[in-house]
N, CA and C atoms as a LAMMPS dump frame, in Angstrom:
ITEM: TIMESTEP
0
ITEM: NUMBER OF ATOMS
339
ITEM: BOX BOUNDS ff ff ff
-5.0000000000000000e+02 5.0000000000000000e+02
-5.0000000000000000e+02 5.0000000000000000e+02
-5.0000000000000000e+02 5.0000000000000000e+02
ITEM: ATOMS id mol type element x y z
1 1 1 N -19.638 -11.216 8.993
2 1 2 C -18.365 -11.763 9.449
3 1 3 C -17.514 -12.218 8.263
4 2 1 N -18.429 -12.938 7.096
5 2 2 C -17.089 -13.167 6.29
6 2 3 C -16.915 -12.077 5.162
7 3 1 N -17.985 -11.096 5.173
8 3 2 C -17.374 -9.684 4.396
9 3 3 C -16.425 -9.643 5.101
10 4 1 N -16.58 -9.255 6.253
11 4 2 C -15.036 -8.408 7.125
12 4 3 C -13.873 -9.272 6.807
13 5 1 N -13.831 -10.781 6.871
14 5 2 C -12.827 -11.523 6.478
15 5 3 C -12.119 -11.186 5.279
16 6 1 N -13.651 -11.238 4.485
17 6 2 C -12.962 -11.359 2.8
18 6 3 C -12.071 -9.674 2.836
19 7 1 N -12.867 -8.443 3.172
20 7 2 C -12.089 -7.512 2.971
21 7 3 C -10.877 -7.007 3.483
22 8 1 N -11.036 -8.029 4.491
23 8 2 C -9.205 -7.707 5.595
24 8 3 C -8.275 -8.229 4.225
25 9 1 N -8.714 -9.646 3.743
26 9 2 C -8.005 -10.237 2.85
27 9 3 C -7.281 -9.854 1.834
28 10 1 N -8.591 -8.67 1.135
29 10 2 C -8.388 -8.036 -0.019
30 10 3 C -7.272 -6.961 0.509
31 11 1 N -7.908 -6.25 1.169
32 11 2 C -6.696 -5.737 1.238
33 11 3 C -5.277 -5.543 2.255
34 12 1 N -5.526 -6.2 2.79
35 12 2 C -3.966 -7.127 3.203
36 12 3 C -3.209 -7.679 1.643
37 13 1 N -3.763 -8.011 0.864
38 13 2 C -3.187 -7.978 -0.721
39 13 3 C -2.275 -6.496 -1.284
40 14 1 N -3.336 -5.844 -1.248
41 14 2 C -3.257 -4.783 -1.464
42 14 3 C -1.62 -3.951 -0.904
43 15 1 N -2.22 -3.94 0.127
44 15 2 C -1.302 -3.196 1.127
45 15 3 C 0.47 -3.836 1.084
46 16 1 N 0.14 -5.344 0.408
47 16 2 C 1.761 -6.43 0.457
48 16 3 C 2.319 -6.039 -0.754
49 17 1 N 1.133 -5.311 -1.995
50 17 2 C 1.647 -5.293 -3.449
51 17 3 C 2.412 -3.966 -2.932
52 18 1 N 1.483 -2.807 -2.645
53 18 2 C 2.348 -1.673 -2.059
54 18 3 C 3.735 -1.688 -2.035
55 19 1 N 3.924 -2.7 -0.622
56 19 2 C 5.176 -2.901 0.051
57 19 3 C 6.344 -3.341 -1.169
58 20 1 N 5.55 -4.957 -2.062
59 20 2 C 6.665 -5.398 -3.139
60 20 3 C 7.249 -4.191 -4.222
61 21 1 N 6.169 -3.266 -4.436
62 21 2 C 6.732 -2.455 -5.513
63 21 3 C 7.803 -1.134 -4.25
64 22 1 N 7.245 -1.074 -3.788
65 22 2 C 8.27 -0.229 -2.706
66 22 3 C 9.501 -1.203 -2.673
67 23 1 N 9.798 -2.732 -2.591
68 23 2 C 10.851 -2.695 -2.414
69 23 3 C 11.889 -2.68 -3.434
70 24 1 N 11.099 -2.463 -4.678
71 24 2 C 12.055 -2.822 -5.957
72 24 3 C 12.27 -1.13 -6.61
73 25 1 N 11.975 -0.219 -5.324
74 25 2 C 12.84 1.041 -5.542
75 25 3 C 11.809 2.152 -6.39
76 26 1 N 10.352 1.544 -6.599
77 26 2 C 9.722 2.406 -6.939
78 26 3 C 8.765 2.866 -6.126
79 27 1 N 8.252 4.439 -5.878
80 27 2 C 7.476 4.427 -5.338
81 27 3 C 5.94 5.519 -6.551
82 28 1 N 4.966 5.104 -5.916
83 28 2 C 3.655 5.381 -6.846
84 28 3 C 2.523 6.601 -6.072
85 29 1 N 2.853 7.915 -6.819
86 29 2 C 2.043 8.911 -6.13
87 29 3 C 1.177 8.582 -6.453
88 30 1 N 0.656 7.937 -6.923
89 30 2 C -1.232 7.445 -6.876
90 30 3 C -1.879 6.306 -6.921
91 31 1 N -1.183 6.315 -5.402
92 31 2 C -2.111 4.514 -4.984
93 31 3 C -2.946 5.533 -3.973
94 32 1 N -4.088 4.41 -4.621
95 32 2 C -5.65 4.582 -3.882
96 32 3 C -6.259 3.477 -4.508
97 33 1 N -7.757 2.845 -3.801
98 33 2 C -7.926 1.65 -3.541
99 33 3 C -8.904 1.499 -5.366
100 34 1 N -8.872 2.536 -6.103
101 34 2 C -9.302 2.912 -7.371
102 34 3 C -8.291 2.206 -8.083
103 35 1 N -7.111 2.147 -7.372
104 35 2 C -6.436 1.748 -8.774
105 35 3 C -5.777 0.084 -8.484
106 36 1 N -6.886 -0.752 -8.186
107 36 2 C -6.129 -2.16 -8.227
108 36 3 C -7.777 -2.823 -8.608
109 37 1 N -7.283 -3.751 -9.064
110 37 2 C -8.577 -4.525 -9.292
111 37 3 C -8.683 -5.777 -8.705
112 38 1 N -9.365 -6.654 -8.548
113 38 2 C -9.867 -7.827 -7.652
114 38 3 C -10.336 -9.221 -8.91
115 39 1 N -10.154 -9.69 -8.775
116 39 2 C -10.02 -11.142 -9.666
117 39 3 C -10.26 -12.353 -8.931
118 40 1 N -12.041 -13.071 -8.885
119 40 2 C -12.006 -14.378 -8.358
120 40 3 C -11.647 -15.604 -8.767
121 41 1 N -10.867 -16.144 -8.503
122 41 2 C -10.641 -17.383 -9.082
123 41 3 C -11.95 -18.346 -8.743
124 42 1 N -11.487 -19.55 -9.815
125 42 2 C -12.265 -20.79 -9.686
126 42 3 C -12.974 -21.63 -8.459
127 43 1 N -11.839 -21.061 -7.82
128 43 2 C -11.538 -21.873 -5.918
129 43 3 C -12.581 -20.843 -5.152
130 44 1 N -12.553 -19.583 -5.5
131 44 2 C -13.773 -19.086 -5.015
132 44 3 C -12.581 -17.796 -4.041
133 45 1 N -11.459 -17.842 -4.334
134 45 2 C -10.394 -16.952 -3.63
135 45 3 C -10.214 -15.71 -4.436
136 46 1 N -9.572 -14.32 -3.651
137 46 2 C -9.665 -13.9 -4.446
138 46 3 C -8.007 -13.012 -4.721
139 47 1 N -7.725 -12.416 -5.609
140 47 2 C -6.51 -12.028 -6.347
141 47 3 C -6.538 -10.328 -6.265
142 48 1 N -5.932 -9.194 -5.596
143 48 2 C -5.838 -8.245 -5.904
144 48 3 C -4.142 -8.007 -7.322
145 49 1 N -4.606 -6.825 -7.87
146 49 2 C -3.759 -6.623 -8.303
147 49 3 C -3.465 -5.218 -8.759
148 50 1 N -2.603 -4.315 -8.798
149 50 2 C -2.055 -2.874 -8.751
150 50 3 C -2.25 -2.374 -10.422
151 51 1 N -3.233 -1.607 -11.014
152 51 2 C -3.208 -1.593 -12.211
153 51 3 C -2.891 -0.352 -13.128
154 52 1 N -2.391 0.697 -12.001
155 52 2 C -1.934 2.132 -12.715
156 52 3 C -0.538 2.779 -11.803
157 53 1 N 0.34 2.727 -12.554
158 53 2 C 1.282 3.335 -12.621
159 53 3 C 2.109 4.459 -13.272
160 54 1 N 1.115 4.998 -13.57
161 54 2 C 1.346 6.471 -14.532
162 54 3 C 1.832 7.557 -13.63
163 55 1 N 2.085 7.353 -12.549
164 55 2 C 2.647 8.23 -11.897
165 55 3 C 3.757 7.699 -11.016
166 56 1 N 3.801 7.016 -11.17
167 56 2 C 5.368 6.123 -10.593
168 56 3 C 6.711 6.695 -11.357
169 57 1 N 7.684 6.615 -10.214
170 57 2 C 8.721 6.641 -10.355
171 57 3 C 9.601 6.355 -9.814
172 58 1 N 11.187 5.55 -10.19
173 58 2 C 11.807 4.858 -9.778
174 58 3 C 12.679 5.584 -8.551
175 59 1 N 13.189 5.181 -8.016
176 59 2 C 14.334 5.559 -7.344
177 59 3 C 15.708 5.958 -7.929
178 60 1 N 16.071 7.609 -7.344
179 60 2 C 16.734 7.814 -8.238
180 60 3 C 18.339 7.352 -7.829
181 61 1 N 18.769 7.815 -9.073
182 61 2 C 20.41 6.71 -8.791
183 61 3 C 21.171 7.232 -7.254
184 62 1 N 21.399 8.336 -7.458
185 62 2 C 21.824 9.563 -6.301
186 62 3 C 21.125 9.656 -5.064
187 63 1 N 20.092 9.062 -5.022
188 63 2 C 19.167 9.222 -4.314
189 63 3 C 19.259 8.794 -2.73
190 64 1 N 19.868 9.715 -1.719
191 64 2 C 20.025 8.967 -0.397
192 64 3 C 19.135 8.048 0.47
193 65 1 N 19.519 7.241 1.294
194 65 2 C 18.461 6.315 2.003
195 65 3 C 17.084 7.192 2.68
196 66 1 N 18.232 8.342 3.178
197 66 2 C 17.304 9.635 4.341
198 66 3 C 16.282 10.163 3.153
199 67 1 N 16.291 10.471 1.912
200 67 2 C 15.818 11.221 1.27
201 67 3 C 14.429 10.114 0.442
202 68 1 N 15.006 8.816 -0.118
203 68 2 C 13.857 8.037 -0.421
204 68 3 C 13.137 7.432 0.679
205 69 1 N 13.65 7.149 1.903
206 69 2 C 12.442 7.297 3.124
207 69 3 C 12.008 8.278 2.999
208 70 1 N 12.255 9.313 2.963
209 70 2 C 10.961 10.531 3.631
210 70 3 C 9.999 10.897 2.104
211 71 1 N 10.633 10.558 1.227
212 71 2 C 9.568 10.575 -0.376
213 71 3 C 8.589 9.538 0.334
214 72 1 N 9.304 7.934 0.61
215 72 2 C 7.961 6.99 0.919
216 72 3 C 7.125 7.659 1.991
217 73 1 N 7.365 8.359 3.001
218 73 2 C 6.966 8.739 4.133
219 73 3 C 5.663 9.515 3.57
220 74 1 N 6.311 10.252 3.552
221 74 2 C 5.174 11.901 2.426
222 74 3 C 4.306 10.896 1.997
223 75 1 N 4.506 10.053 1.067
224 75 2 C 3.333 9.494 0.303
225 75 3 C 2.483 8.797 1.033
226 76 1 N 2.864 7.807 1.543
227 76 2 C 2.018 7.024 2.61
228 76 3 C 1.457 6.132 1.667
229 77 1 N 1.92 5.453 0.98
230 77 2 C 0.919 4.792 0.083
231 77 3 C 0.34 3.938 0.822
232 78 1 N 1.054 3.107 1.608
233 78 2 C -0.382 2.026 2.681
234 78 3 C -0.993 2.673 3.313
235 79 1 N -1.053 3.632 3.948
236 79 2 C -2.362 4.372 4.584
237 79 3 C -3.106 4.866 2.86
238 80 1 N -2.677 5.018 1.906
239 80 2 C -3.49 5.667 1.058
240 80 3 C -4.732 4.638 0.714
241 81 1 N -3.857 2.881 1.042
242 81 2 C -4.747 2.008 0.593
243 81 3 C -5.515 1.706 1.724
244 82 1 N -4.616 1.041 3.192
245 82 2 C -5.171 0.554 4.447
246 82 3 C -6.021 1.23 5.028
247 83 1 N -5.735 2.475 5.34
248 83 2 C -6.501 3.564 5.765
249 83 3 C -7.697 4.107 5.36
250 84 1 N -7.546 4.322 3.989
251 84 2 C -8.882 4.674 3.059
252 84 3 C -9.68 3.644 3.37
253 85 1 N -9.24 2.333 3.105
254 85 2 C -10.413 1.752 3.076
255 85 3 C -10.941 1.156 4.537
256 86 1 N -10.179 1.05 5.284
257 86 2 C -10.542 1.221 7.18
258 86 3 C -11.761 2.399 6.829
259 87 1 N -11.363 3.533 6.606
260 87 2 C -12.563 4.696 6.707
261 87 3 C -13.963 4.033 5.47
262 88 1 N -13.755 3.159 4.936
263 88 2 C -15.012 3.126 3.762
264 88 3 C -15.404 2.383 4.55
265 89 1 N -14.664 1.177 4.675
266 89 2 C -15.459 -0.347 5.142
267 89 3 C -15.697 0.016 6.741
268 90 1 N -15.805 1.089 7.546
269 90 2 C -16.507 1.211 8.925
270 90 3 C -17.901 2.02 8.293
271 91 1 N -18.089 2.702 7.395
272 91 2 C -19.126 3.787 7.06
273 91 3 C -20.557 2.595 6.637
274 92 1 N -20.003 1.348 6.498
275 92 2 C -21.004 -0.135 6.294
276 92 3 C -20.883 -1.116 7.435
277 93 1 N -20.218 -0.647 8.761
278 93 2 C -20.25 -1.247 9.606
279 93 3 C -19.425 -2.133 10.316
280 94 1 N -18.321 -2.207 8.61
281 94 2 C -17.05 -2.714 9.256
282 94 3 C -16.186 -2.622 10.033
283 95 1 N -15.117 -3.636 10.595
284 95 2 C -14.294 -3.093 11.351
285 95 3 C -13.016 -4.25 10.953
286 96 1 N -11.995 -3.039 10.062
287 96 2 C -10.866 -3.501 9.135
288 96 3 C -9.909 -3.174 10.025
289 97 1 N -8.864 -4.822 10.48
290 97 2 C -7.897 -3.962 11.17
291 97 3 C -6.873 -4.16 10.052
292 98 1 N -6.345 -2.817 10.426
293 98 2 C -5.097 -2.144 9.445
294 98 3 C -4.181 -1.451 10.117
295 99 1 N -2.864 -1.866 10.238
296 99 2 C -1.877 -1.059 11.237
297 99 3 C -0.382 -0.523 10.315
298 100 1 N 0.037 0.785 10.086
299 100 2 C 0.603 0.844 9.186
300 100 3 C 2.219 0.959 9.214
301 101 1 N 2.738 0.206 8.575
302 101 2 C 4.495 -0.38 8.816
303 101 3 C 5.274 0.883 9.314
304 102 1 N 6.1 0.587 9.348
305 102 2 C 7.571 1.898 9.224
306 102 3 C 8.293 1.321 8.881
307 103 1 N 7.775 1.126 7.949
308 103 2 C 9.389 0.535 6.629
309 103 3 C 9.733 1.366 6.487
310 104 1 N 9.421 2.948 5.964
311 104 2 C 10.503 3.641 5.672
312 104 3 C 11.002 4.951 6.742
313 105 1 N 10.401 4.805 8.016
314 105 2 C 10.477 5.66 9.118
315 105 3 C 12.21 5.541 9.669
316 106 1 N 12.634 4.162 9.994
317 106 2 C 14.329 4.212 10.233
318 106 3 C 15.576 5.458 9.02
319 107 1 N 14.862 5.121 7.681
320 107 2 C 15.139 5.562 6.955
321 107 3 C 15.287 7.077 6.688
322 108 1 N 14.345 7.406 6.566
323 108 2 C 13.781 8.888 7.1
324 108 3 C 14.388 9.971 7.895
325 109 1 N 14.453 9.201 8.794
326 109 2 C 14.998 10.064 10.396
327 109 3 C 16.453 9.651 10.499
328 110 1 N 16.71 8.499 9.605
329 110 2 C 18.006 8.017 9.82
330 110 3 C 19.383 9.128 9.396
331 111 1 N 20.297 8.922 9.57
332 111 2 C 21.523 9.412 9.34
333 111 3 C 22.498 8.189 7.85
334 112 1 N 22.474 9.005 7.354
335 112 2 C 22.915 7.887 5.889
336 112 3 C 24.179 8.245 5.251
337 113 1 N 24.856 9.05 6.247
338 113 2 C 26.661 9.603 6.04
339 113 3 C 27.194 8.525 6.6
């Protein structure tokens, strides 16, 4: 019970860093749960954090609303993180709930003339 806690935790971290770097216009073809690391503090809590960005790239200047939704879309980076690890942490018995946004689904499908 408090694995399942601690790992909803972790990555509910995870999945919020996603979202912050999504909102500052970048998005990262290679998030997977490989590339963040975990840090306990003193208190006994713990700290995710996003540690490769070698494949990131910003949003481009020109770049329409319709067109950088459906880049975020394609990528899926929170299912790359939420999802993946829903499928690891059930293969040990877990059960991670993870439900994945549509932040960029309005966008996407939207009309941006």
């Amino acid at each position: 019970m408090i694995v399942d806690l601690l790992s909803e935790g972790i990555v509910d971290q995870a999945v919020a860093i996603v979202q912050v770097v999504g909102d500052h216009n970048i998005l990262n073809r290679d998030v997977r749960p490989d590339n963040f690391i975990i840090e306990q503090n003193r208190s006994g809590s713990y700290r995710v954090f996003m540690i490769d960005f070698g494949l990131a790239r910003l949003r481009g200047r020109d770049e329409s609303d319709r067109d950088w939704g459906k880049a975020k879309l394609n990528r899926d980076e929170e299912g790359a993180v939420g999802l993946v690890m829903k499928k690891r942490l059930a293969r040990e018995g877990f059960e991670l709930r993870f439900e994945k946004s549509d932040r960029y689904m309005e966008w996407a499908g939207g009309d941006d003339e």
